[in-house]
Structure formats: C-alpha cells, structure tokens
C-alpha positions as a Markdown table, in Angstrom:
| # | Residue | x | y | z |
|---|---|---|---|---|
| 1 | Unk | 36.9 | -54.5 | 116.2 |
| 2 | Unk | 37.1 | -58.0 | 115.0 |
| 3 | Unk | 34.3 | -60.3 | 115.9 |
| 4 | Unk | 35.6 | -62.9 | 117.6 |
| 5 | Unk | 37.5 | -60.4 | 120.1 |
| 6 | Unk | 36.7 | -62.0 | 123.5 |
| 7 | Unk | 36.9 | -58.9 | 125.4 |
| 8 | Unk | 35.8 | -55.1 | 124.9 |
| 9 | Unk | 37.4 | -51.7 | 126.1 |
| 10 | Unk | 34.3 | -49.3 | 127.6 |
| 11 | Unk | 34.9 | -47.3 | 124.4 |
| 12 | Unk | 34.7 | -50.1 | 122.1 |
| 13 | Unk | 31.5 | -51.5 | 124.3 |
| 14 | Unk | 30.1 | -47.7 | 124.2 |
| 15 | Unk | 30.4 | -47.9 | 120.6 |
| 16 | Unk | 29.4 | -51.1 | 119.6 |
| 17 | Unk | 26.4 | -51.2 | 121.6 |
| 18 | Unk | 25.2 | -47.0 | 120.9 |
| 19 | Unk | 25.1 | -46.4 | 125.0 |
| 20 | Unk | 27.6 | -43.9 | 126.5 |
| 21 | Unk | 30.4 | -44.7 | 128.1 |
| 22 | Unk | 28.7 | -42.7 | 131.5 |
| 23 | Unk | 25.7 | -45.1 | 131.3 |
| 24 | Unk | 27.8 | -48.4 | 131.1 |
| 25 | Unk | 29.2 | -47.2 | 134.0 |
| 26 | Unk | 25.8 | -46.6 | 135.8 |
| 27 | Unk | 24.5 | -50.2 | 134.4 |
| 28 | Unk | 27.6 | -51.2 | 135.8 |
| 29 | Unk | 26.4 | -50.0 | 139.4 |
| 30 | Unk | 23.6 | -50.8 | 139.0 |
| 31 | Unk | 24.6 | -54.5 | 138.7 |
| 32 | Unk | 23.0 | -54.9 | 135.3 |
| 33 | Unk | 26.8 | -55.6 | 133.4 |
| 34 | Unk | 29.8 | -56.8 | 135.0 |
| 35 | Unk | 33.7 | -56.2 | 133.7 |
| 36 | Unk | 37.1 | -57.1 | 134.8 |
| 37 | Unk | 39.9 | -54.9 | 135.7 |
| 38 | Unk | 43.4 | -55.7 | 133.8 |
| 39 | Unk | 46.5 | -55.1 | 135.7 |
| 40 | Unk | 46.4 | -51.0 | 134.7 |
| 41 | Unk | 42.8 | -51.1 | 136.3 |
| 42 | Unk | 41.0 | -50.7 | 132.8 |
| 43 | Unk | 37.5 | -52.2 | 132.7 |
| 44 | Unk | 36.9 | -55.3 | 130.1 |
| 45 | Unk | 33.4 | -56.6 | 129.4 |
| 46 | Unk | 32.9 | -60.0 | 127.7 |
| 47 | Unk | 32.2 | -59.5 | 124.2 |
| 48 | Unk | 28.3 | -61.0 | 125.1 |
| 49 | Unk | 27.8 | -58.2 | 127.2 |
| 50 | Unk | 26.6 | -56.7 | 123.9 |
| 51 | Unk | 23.5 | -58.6 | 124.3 |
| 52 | Unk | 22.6 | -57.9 | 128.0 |
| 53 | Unk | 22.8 | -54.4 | 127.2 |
| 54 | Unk | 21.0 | -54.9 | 124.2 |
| 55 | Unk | 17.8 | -56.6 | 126.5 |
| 56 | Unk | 18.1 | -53.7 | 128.9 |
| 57 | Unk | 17.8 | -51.2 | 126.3 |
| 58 | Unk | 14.7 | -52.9 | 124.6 |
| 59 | Unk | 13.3 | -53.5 | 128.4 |
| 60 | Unk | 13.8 | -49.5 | 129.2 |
| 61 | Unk | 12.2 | -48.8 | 125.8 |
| 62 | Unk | 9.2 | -50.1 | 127.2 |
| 63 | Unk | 9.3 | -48.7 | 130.1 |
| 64 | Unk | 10.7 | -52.1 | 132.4 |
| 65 | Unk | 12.3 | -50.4 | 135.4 |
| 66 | Unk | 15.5 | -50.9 | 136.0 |
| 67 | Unk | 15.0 | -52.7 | 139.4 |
| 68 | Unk | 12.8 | -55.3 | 138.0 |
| 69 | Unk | 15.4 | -55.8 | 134.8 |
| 70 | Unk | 18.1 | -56.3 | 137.7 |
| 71 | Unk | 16.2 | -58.8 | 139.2 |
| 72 | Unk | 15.4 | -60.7 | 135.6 |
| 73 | Unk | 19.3 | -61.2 | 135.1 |
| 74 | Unk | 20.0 | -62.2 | 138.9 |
| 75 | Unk | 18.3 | -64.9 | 137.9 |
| 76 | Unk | 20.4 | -66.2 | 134.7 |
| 77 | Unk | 23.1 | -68.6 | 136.2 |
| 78 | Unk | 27.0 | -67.3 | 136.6 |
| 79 | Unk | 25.7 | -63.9 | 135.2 |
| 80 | Unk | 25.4 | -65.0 | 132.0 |
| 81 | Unk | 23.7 | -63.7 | 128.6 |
| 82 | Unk | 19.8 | -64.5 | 128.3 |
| 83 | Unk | 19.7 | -66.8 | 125.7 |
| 84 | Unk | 16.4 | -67.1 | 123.9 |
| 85 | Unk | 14.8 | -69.3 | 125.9 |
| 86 | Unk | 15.5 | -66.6 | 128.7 |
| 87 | Unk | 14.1 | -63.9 | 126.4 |
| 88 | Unk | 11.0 | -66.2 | 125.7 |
| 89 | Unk | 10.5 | -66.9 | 129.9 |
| 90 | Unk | 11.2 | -62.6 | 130.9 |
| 91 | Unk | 8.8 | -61.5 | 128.0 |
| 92 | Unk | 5.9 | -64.1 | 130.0 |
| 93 | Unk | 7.1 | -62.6 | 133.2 |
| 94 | Unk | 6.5 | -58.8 | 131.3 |
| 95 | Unk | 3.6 | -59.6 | 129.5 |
| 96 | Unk | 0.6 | -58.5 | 131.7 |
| 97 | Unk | 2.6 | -55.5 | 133.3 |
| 98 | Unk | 3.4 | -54.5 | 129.0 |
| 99 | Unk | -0.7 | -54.8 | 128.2 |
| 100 | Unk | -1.5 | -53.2 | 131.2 |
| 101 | Unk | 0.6 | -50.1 | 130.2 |
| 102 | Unk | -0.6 | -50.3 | 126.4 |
| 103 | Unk | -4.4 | -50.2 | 127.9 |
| 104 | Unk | -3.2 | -46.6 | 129.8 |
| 105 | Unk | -1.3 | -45.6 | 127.0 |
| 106 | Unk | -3.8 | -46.4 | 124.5 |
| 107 | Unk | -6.8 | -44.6 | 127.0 |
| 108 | Unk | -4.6 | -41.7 | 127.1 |
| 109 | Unk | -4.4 | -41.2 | 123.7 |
| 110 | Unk | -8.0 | -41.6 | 123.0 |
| 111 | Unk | -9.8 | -40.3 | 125.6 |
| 112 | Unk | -7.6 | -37.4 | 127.4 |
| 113 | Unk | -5.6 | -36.0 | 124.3 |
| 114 | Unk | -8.0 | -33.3 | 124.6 |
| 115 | Unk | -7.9 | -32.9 | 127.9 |
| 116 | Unk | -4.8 | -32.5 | 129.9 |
| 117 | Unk | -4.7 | -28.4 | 129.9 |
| 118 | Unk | -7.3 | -28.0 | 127.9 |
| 119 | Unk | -9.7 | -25.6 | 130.2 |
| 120 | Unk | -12.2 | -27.9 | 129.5 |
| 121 | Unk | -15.6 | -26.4 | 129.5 |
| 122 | Unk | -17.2 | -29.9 | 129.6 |
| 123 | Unk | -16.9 | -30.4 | 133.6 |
| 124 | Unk | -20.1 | -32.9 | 133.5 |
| 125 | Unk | -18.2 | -34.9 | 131.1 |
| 126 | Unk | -14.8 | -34.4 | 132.7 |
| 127 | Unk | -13.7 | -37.8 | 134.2 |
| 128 | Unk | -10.9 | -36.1 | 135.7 |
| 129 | Unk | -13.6 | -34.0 | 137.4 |
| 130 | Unk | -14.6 | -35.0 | 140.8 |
| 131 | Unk | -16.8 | -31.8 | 142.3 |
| 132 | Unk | -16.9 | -31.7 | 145.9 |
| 133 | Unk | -14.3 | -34.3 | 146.4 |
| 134 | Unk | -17.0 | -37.0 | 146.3 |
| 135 | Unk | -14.5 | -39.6 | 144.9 |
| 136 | Unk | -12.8 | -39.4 | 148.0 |
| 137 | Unk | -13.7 | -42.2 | 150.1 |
| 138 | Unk | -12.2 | -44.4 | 146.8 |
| 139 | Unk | -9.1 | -43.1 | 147.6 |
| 140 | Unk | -6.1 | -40.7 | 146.4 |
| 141 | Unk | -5.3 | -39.4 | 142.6 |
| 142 | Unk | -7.8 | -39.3 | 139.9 |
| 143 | Unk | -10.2 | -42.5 | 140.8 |
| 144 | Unk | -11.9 | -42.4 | 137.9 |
| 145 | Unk | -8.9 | -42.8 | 135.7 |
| 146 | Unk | -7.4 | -45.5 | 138.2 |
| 147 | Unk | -10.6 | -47.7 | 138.5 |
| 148 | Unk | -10.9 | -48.1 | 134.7 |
C-alpha cells in the first residue's frame, strides 16, 4: 500500500491498523470512524483514519469507554484526526479518571491479591468483611473498598 494513497479499502484499513475488519465495522457504528461508499457500495476510509483508530485503541487499552472516546472526537471539527494538540487537551480531560483507576488497580494488587477466593481465615482483618451488615447504612457493594 503506497503511502500517500488517499483512501483505504476495509481490508487494507484492517491491516494496516491490526483491528479486524468486524470491529471497523462496529467503530464504524459506533460513530468512532467514518468511510464513503464508491459507486459499487464499497466502504473507503481516509488514509488518517489510521490515526483515529490508533487513539481509540490506546484509549480502550486503558480502559476509556467507548462512549466517552465518542464524545472526545465529536468534538474535533469536520470529523477530523486529533492532532497533537488534541491528544495533549483529551489526555488533561483523562488524566484524573486514568489516576483514579491506577490507585484501584495498584490497591488491588497490593492489598487483595491474597484475597479474592482465598477462604480467608483473617475475617477481623478482612476489609471485604462487613459482619452483621453493619456497613449498611454507607451504602451498596463493599464500602470499605469504595470509601478508600
């Protein structure tokens, strides 16, 4: 595939960019990547739709739902490819949900690798212990997990 091609097939886009043809087509729906249709109702993406997916594959990788990377490329004018200024402005936007997961990841790993089937015989240690449903009134799921 040359480089200065303007326009790809979904195969050459599926191969270029390492993301099956079946999930350009759900990116697709999902409004996340736009083509054209040529007179035999073939799709063709511009050739910078190699980036976009690029960004939504590094923004699933950590865990950026979809909805909210929709919502980061609605705002790029015409549709068009984040540039880096636009990288620079969504990873600010990303930034505190990103630490905020790295905190719950990184407590996970130290304190309940243990724990999660463990028959842990530790109960009075146990913060995913909560005898009598005392923790209740702080409301649903394990509170002492949430609330730290």
């Amino acid at each position: 595939m040359p480089w200065d091609q303007k326009e790809l097939s979904v195969g050459q886009l599926a191969e270029r960019s390492g993301v099956a043809v079946s999930a350009l087509h759900f990116y697709e729906r999902q409004q996340l990547i736009t083509s054209r249709r040529t007179s035999g109702n073939q799709r063709r993406y511009r050739r910078d739709t190699l980036r976009r997916i690029a960004l939504i594959r590094v923004a699933q990788r950590v865990g950026i739902p979809l909805a909210d990377i929709r919502a980061a490329l609605a705002e790029l004018p015409d549709g068009r490819t984040p540039n880096r200024e636009d990288w620079a402005r969504l990873a600010r936007r990303w930034r505190a949900e990103l630490d905020e997961r790295i905190h719950r990841l990184t407590q996970l790993r130290d304190e309940f690798a243990d724990c999660v089937g463990c028959g842990c015989l530790s109960l009075d240690r146990c913060v995913l212990a909560n005898p009598y449903d005392r923790l209740s009134d702080h409301g649903p799921g394990p509170r002492r997990v949430l609330e730290s």
